[in-house]
MARLUM-758967 format. One record per residue: residue in three letters; y, x, z of N, C-alpha, C, CB in turn. Coordinates in steps of 0.2 Angstrom, whole numbers, plus 2048, in hexadecimal, padded with zeros to 3 digits. Each point is the difference from the previous one (the first is absolute). Glycine has a CB too. Example, Ala and Ser with C-alpha at 12.3 -4.5 7.8 and 13.67 -1.06 7.14 Angstrom:
ala7E48428278067FC8008068048007FA7F7806 ser80B8077F68068048018057FC8037FD8067F6 
END
This chain:
unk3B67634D68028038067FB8048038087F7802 unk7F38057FD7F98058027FF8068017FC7F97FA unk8068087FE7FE8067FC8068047FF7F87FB7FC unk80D8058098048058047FE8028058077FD7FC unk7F37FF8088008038077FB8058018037F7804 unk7FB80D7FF7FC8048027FD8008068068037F9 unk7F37FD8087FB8008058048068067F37FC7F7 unk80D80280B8028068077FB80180680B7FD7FE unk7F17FE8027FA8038057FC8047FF8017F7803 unk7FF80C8007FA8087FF7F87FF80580E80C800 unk7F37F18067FA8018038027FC8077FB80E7F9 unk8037F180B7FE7FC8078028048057F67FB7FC unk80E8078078028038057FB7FF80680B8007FA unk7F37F88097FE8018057FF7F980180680B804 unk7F77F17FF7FC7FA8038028008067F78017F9 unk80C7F88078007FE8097FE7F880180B808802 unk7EF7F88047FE7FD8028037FF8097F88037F5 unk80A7F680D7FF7FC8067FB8008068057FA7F7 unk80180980D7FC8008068027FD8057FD8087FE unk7FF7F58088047FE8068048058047F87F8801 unk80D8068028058058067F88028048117F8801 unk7F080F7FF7FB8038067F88017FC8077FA80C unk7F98057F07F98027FC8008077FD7FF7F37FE unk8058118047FD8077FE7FA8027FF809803804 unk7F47FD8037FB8048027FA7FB7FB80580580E unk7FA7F67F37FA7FB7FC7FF8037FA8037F6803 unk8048097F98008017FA7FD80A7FC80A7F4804 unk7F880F8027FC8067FF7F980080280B805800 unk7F27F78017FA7FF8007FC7FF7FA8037FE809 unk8027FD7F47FE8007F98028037FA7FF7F7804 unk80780B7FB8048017FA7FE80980280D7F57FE unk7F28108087FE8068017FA8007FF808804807 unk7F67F87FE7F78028037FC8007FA8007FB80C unk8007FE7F47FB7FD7F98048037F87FE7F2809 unk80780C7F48028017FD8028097FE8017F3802 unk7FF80F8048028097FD8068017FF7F98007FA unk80D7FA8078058027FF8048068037FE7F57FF unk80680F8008048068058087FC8047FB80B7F6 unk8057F480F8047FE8048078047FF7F77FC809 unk8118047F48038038018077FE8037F98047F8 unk80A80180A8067FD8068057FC7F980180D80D unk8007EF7F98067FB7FB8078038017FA7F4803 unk80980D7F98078058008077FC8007FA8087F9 unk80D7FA80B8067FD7FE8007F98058008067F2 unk8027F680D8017FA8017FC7FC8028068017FB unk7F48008007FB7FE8007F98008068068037F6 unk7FB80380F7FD8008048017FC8087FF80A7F7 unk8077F48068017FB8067FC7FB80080C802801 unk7F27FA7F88017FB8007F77FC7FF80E8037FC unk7F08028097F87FD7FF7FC8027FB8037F6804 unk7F68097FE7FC7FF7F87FD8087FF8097F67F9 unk7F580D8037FE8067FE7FC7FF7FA80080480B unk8018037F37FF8027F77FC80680180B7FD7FB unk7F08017FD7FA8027FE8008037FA7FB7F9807 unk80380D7FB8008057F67FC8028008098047FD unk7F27FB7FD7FB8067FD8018017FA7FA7FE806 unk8098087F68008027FC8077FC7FA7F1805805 unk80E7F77F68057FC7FF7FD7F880180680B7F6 unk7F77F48117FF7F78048068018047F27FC800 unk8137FF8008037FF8068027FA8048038077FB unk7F97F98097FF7FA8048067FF8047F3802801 unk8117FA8018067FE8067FF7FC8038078037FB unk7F87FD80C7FD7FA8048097FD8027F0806806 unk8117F47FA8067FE8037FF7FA8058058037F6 unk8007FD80F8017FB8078017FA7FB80680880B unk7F97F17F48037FB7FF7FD7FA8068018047F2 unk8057FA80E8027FA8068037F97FE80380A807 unk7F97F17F97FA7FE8027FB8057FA8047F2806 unk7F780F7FC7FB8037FD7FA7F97FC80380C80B unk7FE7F67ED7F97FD7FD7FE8017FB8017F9804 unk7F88087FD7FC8057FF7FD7FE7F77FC80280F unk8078027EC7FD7FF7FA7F97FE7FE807808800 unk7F87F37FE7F87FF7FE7FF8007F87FF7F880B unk8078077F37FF7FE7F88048087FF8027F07FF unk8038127FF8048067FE7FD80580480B7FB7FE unk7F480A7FE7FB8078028048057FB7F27FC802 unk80B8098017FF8087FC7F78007FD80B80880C unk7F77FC7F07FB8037FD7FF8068008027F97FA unk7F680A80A8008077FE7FA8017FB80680380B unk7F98037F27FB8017FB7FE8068098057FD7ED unk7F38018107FB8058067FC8037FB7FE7FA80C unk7FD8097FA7FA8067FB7FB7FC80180480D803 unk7FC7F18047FB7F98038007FB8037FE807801 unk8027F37FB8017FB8037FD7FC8048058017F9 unk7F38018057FA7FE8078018018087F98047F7 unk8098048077FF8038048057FF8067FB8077F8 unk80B7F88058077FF8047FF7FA8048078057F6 unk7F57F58058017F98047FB8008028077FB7FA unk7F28098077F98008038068038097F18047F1 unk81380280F8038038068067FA8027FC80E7FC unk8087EC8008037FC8027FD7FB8038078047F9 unk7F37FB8077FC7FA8017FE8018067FC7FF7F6 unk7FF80980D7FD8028058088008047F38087FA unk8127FB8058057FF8058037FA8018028097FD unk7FF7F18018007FA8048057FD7F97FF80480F unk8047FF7EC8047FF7FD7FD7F97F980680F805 unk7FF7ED7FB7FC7FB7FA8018037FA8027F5805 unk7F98097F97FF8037F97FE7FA7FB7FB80C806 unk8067F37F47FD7FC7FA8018017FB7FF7F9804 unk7FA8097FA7FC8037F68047FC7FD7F28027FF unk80F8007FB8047FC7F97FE8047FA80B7FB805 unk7F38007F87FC8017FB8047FE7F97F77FF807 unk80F7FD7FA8047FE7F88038077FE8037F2803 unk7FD8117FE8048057FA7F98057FC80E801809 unk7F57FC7F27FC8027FD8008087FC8007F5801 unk7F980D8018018098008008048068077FF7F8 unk7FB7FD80C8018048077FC7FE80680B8027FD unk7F38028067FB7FF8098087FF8047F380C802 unk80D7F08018087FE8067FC7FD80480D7FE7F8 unk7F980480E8007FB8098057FF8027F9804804 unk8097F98018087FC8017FE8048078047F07FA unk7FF81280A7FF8018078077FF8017F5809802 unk8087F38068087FD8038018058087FF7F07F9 unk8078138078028048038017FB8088058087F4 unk7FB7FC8108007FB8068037FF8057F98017FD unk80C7FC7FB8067FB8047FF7F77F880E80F807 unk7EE7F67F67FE7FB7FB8028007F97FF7FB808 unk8058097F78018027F97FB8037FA80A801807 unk7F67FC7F67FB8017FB8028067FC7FE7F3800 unk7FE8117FE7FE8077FB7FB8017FE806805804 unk7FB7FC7F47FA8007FE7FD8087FE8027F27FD unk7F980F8027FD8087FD7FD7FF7FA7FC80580A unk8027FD7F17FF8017F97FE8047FE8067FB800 unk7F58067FB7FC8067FC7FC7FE7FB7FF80780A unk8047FB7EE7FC7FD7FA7F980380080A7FF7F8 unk7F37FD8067F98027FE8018037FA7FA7F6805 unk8008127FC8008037F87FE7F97FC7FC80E803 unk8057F57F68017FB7FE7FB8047F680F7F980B unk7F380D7F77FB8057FA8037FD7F87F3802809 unk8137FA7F98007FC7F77FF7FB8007FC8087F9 unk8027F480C7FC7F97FF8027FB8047F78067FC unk8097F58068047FC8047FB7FA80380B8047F8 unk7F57FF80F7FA7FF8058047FA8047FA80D800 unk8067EE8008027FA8037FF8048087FC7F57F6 unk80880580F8068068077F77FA804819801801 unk7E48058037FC7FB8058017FF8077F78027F9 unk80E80480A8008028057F88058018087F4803 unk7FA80F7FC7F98038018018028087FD8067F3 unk80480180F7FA8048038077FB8077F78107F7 unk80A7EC8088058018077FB80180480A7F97FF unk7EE8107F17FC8058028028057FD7F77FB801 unk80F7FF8037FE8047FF8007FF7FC7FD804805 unk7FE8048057FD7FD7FB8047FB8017F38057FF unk8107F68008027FE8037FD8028038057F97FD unk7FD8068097FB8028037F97FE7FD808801809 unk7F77FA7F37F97FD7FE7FD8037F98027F5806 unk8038107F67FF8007F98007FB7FC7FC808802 unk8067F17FE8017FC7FE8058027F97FC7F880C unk8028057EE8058027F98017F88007FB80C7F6 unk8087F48038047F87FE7FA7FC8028088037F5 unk7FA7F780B7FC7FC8018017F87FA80080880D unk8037FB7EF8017FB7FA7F88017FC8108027FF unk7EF7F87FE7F78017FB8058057FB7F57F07FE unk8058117FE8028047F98017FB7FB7F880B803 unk80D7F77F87FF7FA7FB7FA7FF7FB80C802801 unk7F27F68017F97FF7FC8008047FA7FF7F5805 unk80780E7F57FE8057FA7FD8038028078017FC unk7F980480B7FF8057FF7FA80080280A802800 unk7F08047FC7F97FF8017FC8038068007FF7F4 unk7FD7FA80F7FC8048067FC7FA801809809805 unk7EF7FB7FB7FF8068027FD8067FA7FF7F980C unk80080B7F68018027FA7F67FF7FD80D80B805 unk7F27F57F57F87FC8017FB8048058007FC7F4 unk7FC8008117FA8048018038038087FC8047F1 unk8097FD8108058068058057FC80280080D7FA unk8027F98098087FD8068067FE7FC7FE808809 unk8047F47F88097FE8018018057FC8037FA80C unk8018047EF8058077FF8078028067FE7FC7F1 unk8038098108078008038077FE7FE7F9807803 unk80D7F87FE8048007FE8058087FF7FD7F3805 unk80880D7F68058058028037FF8058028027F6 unk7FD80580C8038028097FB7FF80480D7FC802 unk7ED8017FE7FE8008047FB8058038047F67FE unk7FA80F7FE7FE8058018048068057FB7FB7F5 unk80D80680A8058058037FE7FE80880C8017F5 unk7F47F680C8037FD8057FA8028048097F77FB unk7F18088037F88018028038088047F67FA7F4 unk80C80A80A7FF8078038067FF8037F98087F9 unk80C7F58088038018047FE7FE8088078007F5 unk7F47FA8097FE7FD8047FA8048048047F67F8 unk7F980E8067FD8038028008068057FE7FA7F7 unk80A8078088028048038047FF8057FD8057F8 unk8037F28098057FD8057FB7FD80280C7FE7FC unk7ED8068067FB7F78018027FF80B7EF8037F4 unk8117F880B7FF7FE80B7FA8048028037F1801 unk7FF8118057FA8018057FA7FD801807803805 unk7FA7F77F87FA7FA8017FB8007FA80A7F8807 unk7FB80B7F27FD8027FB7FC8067FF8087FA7FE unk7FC80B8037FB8088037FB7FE80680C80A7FE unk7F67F38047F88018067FA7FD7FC8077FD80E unk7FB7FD7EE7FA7FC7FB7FF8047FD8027F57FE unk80180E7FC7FF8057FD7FB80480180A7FF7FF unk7F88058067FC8058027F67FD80280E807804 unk7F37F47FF7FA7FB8007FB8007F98097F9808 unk7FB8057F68007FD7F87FC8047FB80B7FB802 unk7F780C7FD7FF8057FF7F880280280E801800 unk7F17FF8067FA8018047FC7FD7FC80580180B unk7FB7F97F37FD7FA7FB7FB8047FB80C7F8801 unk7F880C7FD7FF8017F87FF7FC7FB7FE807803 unk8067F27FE7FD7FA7FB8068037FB7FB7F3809 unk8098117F58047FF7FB8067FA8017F68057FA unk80D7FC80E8097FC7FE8038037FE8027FA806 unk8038017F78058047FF8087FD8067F98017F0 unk80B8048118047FD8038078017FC7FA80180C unk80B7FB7F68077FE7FC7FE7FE7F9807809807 unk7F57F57F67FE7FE7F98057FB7FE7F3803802 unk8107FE7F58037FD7FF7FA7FB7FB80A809803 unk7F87F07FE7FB7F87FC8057FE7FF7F57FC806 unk80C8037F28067FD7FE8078008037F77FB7FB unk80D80280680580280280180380A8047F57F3 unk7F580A80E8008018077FE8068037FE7F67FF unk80480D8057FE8058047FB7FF80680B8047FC unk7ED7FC8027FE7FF8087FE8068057FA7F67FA unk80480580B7FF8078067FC8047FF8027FB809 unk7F68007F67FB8037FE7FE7FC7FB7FD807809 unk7FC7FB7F37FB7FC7FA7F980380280A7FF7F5 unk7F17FF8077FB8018007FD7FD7F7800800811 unk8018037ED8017FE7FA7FA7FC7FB807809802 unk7F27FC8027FA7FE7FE8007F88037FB80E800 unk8057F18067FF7F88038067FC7FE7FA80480A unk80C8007F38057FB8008037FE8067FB7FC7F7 unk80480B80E8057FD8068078028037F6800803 unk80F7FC7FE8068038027FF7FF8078077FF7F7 unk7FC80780C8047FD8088058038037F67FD803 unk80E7FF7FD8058008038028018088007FA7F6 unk80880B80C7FF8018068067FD8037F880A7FF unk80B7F28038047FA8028058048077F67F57FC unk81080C8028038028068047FA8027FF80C7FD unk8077F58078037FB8038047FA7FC800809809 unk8037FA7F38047FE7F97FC7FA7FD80480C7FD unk7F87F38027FA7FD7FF8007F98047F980B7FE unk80A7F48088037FB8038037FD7FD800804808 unk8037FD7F68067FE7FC7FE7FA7FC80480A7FF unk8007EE7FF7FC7FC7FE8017FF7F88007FB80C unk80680A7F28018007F67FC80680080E7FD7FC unk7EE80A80B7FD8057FB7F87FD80080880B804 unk7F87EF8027F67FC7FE8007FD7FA7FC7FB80C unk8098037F28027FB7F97FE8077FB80C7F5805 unk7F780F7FA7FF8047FA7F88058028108007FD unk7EE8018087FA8018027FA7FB7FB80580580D unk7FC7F57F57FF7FA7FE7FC8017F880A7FC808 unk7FD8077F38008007F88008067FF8067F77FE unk7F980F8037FC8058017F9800800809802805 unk7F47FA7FF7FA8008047FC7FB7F9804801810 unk8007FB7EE8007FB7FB7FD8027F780B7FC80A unk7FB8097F58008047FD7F78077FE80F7FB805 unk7F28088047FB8047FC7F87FB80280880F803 unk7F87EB7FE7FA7FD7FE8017FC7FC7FC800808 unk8078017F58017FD7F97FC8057FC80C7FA801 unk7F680C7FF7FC8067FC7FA80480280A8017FE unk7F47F98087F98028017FD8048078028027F2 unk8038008128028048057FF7FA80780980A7F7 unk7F27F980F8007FA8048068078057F07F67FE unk8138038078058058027FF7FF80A80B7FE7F3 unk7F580A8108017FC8098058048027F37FC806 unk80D8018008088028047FE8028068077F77FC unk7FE80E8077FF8028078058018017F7805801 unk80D7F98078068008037FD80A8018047EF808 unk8028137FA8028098017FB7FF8088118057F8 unk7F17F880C7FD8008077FB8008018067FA803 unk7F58037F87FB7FD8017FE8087FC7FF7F0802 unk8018137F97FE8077FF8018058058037FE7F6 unk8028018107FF8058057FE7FF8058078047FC unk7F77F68047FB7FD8057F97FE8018097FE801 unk7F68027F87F87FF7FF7FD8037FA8017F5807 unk8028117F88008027F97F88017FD80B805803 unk7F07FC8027F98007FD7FE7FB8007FF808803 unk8047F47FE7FE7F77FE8027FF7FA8027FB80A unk8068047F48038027F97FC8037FD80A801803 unk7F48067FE7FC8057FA7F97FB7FF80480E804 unk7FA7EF7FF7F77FE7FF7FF7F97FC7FC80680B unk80D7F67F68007F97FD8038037F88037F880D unk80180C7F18008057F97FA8017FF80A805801 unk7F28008037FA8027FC7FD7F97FC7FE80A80A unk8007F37FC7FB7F87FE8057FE7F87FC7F9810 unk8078057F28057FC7FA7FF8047F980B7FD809 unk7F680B7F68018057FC7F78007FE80C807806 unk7EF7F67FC7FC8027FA7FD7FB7FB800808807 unk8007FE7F28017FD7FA7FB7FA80080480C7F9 unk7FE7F08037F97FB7FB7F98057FE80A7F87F9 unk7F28038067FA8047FE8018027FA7F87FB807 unk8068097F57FE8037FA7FC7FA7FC80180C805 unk8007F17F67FA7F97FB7FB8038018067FB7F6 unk7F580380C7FA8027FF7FA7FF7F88047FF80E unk7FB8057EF7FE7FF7F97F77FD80180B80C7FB unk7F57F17FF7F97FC8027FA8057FF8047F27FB unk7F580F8077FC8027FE7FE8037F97FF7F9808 unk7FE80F7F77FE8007FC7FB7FD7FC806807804 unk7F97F87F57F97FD7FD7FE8067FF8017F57FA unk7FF8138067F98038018048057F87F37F3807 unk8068117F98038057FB8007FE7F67FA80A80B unk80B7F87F37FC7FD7FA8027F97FD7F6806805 unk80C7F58028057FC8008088018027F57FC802 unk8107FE7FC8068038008007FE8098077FE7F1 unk7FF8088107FF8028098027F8803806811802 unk8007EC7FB8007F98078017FA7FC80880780B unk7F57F37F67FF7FC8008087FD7FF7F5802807 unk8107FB7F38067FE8037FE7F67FD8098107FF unk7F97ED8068017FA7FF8067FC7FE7F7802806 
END
């Protein structure tokens, strides 16, 4: 019988979400303001009956009155974004709850709950260039906002470091580096520009095996990392954790700075990198014995 029937569903007409009686106005705080949505009149019948509707392009949001009202915590919508940092770094600063997730694998995602408390989440694969970059939450660089990549090790096959030098990278992580670079935080560009001043040779957004860091210093083996609020989070300290784990495993000493503390004491930050950032001494080779003789002594 199966295989008489025919799929008839073509595409999603429209999404509706639960509101309380009289929450218009709230609700376009979030679903317009924050979100971007376009507010359009409710038509026919329909306009009697509470609620209001949101379109952009082919998203159709339908806010509806339900009585008693309760608020979705589990059942969502799904959207695909351009920015998922960015979106939930401006859900965050507005009052709205927000929480990183990191189980899907491939993709940066956030849950932001609307505020009546319905859960939605946002979503955006990580380039990926052919190769398959475990999901870390990055940049919520971003950058997440942090430029954080997967945060899974690399599989012990695979060789690193490379002899003598750095970590090999992984596939993708090179695409994800520039993208990162071009999504860095304010907290990042203002080091940066610091940094630079240096002329110790960092590098920022650098890909170390499967990771994307903020910065490196390659010669001392230094990373450092720039911590935005997400970082609160007690599953994103855990994968900070094995990350941090990881690149001292390969040789790399790793420090941390909260974003605040870069805009608040940033010439403190620059001078505690500087110190950290320089190299080991060069071996020093023994005495010559003189002309005529072979040049060093080896024992």
């Amino acid at each position: 019988m199966g295989r008489d029937l025919k799929l008839m569903l073509r595409a999603i007409d429209h999404v509706q979400i639960a509101i309380p009686a009289g929450g218009e106005d709230t609700a376009r705080a979030f679903y317009r303001d924050l979100l971007g949505l376009t507010e359009v009149p409710k038509t026919g019948v329909q306009a009697g009956r509470g609620g209001c509707w949101f379109e952009t392009g082919d998203i159709k949001v339908h806010l509806g009155v339900e009585e008693p009202f309760r608020a979705n915590r589990k059942a969502h919508v799904a959207f695909l974004v351009d920015d998922v940092s960015g979106l939930g770094q401006r859900a965050s600063t507005a009052g709205f709850e927000t929480k990183i997730d990191a189980d899907l694998e491939g993709y940066e995602r956030i849950f932001i709950y609307d505020p009546f408390g319905n859960r939605l989440e946002f979503l955006a694969p990580f380039p990926l260039d052919g190769g398959r970059v475990g999901d870390g939450g990055g940049r919520l660089s971003g950058k997440s906002p942090d430029g954080v990549t997967a945060e899974a090790a690399p599989p012990p096959s695979q060789p690193f470091p490379r002899p003598g030098g750095r970590a090999r990278h992984a596939s993708g992580a090179v695409p994800r580096a520039r993208r990162l670079r071009a999504d860095m935080t304010v907290a990042e560009r203002v080091l940066w520009k610091e940094l630079r001043r240096l002329k110790m040779n960092f590098r920022r957004q650098a890909p170390i095996g499967r990771f994307v860091v903020d910065f490196v210093h390659h010669d001392s083996r230094l990373v450092v990392e720039i911590d935005g609020y997400y970082h609160d989070d007690p599953e994103r300290q855990a994968r900070d954790l094995q990350r941090t784990a990881w690149l001292q495993s390969q040789g790399y000493r790793v420090i941390r700075f909260a974003e605040n503390a870069v805009r608040d004491s940033l010439f403190e930050v620059v001078e505690r990198i500087a110190a950290e950032a320089v190299p080991p001494p060069s071996p020093t080779l023994p005495p010559s014995r003189g002309k005529g003789e072979k040049r060093y002594l080896v024992r």
